[in-house]
C-alpha positions in Angstrom: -39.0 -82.8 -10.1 -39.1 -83.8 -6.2 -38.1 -82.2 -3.7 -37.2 -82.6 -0.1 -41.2 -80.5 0.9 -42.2 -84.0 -0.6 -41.0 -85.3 2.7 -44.2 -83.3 4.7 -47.0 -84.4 2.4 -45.4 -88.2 3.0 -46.3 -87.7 6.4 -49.0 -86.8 6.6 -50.7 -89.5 4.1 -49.0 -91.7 6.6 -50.4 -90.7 9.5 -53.9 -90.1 7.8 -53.3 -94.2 6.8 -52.6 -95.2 9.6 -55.5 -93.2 11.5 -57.8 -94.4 8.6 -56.8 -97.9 8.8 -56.0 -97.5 5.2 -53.1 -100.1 4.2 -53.2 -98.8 0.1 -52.4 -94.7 1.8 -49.8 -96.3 4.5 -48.0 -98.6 1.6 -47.7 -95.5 -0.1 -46.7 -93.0 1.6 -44.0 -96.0 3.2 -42.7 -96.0 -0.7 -42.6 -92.2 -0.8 -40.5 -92.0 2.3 -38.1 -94.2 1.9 -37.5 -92.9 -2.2 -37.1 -90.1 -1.0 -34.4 -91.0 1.9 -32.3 -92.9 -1.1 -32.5 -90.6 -3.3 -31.2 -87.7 -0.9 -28.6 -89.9 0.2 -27.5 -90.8 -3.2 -27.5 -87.2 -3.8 -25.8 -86.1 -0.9 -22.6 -88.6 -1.7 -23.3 -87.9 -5.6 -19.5 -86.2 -6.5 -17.9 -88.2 -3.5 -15.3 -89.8 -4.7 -15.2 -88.0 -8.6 -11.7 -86.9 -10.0 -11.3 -85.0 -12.9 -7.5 -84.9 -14.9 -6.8 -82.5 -17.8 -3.4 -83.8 -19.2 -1.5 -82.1 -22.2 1.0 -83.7 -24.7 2.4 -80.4 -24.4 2.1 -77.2 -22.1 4.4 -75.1 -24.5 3.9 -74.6 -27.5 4.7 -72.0 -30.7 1.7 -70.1 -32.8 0.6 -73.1 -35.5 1.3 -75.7 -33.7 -1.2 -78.4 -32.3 -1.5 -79.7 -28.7 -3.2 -83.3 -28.0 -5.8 -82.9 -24.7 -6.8 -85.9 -22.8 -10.0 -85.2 -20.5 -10.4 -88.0 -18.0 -13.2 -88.5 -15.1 -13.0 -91.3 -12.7 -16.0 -92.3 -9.5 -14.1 -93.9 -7.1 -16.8 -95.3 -4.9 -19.1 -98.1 -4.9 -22.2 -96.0 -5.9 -23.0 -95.5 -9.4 -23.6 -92.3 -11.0 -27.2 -92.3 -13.5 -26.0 -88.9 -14.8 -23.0 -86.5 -14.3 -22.9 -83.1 -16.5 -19.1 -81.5 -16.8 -18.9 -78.0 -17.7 -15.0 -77.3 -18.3 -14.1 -73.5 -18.9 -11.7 -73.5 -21.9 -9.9 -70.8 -23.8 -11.7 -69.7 -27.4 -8.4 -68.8 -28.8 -7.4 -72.5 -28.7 -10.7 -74.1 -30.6 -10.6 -78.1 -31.1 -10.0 -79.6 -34.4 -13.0 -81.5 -34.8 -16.2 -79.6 -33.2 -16.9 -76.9 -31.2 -16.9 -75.0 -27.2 -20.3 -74.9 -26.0 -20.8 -70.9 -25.6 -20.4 -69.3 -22.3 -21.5 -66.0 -21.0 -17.8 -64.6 -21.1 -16.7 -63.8 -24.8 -13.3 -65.3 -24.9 -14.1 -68.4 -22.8 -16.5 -71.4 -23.9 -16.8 -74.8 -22.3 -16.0 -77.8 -22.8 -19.0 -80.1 -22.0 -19.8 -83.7 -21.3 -23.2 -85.7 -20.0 -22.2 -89.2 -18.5 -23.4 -92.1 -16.7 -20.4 -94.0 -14.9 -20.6 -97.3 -13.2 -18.0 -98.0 -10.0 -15.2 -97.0 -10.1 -15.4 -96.8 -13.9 -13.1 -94.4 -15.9 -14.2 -92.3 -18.6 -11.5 -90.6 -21.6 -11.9 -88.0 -24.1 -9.1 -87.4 -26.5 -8.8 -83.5 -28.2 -6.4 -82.0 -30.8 -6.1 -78.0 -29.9 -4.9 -75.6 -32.6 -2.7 -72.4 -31.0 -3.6 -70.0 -33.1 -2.5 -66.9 -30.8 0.4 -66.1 -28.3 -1.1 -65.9 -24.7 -1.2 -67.3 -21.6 -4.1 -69.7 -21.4 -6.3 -71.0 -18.3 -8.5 -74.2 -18.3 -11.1 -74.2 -15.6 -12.4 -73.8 -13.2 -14.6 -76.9 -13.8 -18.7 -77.3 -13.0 -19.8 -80.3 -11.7 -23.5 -81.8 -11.7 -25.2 -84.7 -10.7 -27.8 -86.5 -8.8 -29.7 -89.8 -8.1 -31.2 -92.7 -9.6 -34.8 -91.4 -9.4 -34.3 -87.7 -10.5 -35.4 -86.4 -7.2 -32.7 -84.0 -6.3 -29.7 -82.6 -8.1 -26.4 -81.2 -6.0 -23.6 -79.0 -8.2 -20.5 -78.1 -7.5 -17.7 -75.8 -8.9 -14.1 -76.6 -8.7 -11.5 -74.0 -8.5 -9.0 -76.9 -10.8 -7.0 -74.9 -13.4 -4.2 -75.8 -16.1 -2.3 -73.2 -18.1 -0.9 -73.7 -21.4 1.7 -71.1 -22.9 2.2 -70.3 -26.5 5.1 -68.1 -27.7 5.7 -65.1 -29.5 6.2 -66.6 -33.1 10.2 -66.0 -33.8 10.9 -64.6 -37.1 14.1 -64.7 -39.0 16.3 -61.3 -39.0 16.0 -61.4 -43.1 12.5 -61.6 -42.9 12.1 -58.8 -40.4 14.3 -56.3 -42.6 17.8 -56.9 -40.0 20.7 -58.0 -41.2 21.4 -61.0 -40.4 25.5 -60.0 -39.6 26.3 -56.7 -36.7 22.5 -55.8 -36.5 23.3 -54.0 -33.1 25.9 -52.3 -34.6 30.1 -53.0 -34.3 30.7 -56.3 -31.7 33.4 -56.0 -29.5 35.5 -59.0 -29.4 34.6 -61.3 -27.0 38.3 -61.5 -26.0 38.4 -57.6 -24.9 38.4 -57.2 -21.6 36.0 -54.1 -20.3 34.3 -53.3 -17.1 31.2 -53.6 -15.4 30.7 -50.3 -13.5 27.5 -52.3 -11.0 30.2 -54.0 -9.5 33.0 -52.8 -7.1 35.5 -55.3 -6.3 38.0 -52.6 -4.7 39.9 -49.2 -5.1 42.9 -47.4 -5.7 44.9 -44.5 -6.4 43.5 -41.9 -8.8 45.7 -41.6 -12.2 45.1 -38.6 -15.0 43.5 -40.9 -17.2 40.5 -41.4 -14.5 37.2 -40.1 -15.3 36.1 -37.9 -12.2 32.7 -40.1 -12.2 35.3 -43.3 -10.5 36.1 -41.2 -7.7 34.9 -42.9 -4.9 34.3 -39.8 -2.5 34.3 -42.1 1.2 37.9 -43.5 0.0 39.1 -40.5 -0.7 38.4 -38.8 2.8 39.5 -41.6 4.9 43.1 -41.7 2.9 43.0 -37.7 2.4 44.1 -38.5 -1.2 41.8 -39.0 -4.7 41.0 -42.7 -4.3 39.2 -44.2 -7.2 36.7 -47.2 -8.0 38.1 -50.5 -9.5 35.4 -52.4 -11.3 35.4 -55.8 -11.9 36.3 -56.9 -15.4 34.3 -59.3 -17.7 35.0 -60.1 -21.3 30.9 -61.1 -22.3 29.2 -59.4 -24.2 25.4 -58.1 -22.6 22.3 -57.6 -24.7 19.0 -56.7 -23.3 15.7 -56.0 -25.3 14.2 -53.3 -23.9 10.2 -53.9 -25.2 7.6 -50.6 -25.3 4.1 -52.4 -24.9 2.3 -49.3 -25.7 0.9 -48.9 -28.9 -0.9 -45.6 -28.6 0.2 -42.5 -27.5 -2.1 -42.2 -25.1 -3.3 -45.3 -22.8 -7.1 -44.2 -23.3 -7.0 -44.6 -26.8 -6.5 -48.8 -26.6 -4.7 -50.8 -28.2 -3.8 -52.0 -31.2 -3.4 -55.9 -31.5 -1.6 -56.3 -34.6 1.0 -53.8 -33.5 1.0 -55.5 -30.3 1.9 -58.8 -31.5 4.5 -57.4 -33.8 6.3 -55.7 -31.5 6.3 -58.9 -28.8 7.3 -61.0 -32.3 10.1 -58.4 -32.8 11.6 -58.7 -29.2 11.4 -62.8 -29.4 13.2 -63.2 -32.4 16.2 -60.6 -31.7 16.6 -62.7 -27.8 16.7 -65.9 -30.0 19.4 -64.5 -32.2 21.6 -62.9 -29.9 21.5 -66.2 -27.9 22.6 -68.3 -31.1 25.2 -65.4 -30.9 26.8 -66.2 -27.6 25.4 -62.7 -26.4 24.1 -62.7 -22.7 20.7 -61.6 -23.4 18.1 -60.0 -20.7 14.3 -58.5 -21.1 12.9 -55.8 -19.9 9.4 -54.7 -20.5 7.0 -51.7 -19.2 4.3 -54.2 -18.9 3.2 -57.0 -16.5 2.6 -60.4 -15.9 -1.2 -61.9 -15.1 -2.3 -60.5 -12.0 0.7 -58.6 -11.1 1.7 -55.2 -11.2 5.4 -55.3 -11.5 7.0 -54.7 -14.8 8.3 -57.9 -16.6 12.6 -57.8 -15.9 14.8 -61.4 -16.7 18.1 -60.5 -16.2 20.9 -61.3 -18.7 21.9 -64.6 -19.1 23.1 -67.9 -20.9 21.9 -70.8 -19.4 20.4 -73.2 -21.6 16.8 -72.3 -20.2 17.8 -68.5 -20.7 15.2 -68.3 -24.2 12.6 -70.8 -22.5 12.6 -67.6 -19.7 12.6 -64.6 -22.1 9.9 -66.3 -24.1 7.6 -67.2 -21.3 7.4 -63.6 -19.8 6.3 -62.5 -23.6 4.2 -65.0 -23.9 2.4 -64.2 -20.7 3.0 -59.9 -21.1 -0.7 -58.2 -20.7 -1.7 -55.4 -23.3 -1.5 -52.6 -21.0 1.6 -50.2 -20.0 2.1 -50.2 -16.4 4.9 -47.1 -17.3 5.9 -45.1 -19.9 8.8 -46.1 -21.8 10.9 -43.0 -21.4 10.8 -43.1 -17.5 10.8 -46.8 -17.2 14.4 -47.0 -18.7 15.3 -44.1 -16.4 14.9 -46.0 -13.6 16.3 -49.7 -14.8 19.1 -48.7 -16.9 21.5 -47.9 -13.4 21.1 -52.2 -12.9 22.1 -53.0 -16.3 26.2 -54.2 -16.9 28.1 -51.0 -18.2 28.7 -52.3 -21.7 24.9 -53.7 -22.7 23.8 -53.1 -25.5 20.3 -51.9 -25.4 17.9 -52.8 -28.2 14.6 -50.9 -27.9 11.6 -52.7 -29.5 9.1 -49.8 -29.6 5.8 -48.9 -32.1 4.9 -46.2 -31.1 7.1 -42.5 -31.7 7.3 -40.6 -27.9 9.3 -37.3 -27.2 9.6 -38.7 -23.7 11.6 -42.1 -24.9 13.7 -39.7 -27.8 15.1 -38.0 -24.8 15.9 -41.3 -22.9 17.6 -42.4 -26.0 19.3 -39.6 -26.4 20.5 -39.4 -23.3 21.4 -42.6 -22.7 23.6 -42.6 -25.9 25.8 -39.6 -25.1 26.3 -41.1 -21.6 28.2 -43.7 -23.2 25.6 -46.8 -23.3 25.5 -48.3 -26.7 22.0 -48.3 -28.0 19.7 -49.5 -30.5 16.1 -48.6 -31.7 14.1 -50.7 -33.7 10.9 -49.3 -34.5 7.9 -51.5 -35.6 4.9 -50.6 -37.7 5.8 -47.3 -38.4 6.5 -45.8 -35.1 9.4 -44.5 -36.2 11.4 -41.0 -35.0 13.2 -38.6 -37.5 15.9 -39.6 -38.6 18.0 -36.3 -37.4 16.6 -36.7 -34.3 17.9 -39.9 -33.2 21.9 -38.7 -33.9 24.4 -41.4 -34.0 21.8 -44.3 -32.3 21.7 -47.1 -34.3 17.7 -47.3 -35.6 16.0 -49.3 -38.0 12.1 -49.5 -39.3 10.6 -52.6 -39.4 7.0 -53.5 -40.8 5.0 -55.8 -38.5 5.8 -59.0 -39.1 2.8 -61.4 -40.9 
């Protein structure tokens, strides 16, 4: 192949033809020179003017399912492209129907790779069917460009830093087919016309009564007004649920992790957030791991807006293997800016003294919680007193 050190040799046969007299050396070494001036102008304005589109039928979409991919490259300038290579990093774990990634270097990624020739402004389509097979958060790109000119002198590449995502959700399960029943799985319901109170929010204060608990004393008040002043909360009538998910499947973080107990557990924590909204609860997530590229632990705060599951379902769906926290602690420290009267359903898989305490705890200072225990990670039964516990198998 040519390159530009073509440019010296050119030269000199020009200057040796035109010393010598010699029209055959001038004419060409002329020729030489001025194919090799196209060329690296066609080379240097080569990917001018290319765009490349990735568009999905669908950027959310359940395990199973299908999504429809529509590669597009357009030259929008007046110079023709011979050849132009596309190298498009895609995600293994979402192969095409028909065919197969070329292989990349990285074991979960291949590409997705075309070889082209495109007039002006022509525009160029290729049409894929996607099969999710796994829960994840997936990343197309970034994309590698090639191309060159006419003559196949010089080549110029170029990588583009142009990523999709696609989500696919935790796979939601039926309460039958987990082992719950399907009627008071977290236990007795209050009535969603009983008024209670939420304990995070102070709306004023007053006089204390005998019937007060000393921990609604508010202290300040009470020094100011030199007589026991206590806390009024503000009431609410709905009723709080909030999946409390253990990522950990190992007792120790060095040992790994285990996939299948993994998914199970995230499968778990989907399906009870997708009952207890079909329930009227307001539902909330909180997870001990994180989100891509982030190091804060994954918290969507109770709710029922229609988009409330779309929310819950995207953190799981993007949740990374690892623990940033152990469970035990982490509730420690979240449980103070849940509403008083949650109930908290723990999704765990993996039996830790640390989290029995926490339980425990939690349950004789008044919080209602449940555990439900996946793939065998279940505590002793005496252990766990009066919380509410069931043992689930992983789900298929």
């Amino acid at each position: 192949m040519f390159r530009r050190h073509w440019f010296f040799p050119g030269l000199i046969i020009l200057l040796a033809g035109l010393l010598l007299r010699e029209s055959p050396l001038v004419l060409l070494a002329t020729l030489v020179l001025v194919s090799l001036s196209l060329a690296g102008l066609w080379n240097r304005y080569a990917l001018v003017g290319v765009q490349y589109q990735r568009q999905f039928a669908e950027t959310r979409v359940f395990p199973g399912e299908t999504i429809d991919l529509t590669v597009r490259v357009l030259n929008r300038k007046p110079i023709p492209l011979p050849w132009l290579e596309l190298m498009d990093t895609v995600p293994l774990k979402l192969p095409p129907l028909k065919g197969q990634y070329a292989i990349s270097s990285v074991p979960t990624l291949g590409y997705l790779s075309h070889l082209v020739d495109l007039r002006w402004y022509e525009r160029v389509s290729w049409h894929y069917r996607l099969m999710a097979k796994e829960r994840g958060y997936y990343t197309f790109g970034p994309l590698t460009l090639r191309s060159g000119d006419v003559f196949g002198f010089f080549e110029t590449e170029s990588r583009w830093e142009q990523n999709d995502h696609l989500i696919v959700y935790p796979r939601l399960v039926p309460l039958e087919k987990l082992g719950l029943p399907s009627k008071q799985p977290f236990g007795e319901t209050r009535s969603p016309q009983r008024i209670f109170e939420d304990p995070s929010r102070t709306i004023g204060i007053r006089d204390y009564q005998r019937e007060d608990a000393f921990k609604r004393i508010h202290w300040k008040a009470t020094a100011r007004r030199q007589a026991l002043q206590v806390r009024v909360y503000e009431p609410t009538s709905i009723l709080h649920l909030v999946i409390c998910l253990n990522i950990a499947t190992m007792r120790e973080y060095w040992q790994g992790v285990d996939p299948v107990l993994l998914e199970g557990t995230i499968s778990v924590a989907a399906s009870l957030a997708d009952y207890g909204l079909l329930e009227r609860y307001s539902v909330g997530l909180l997870a001990n791991g994180s989100l891509p590229e982030s190091d804060q632990p994954i918290r969507v705060l109770p709710g029922r807006s229609p988009g409330q599951l779309t929310a819950i379902l995207e953190a799981l769906a993007k949740i990374t293997p690892f623990p940033i926290a152990d469970m035990g602690s982490f509730l420690d420290s979240e449980v103070s800016r849940l509403p008083w009267g949650a109930t908290l359903v723990v999704v765990n898989g993996v039996a830790d003294e640390g989290l029995l305490a926490t339980l425990v705890h939690l349950r004789e200072a008044g919080r209602q919680v449940v555990l439900v225990s996946v793939g065998g990670g279940a505590f002793p039964p005496g252990a766990l007193r009066n919380i509410v516990h069931y043992n689930l198998k992983c789900p298929d």
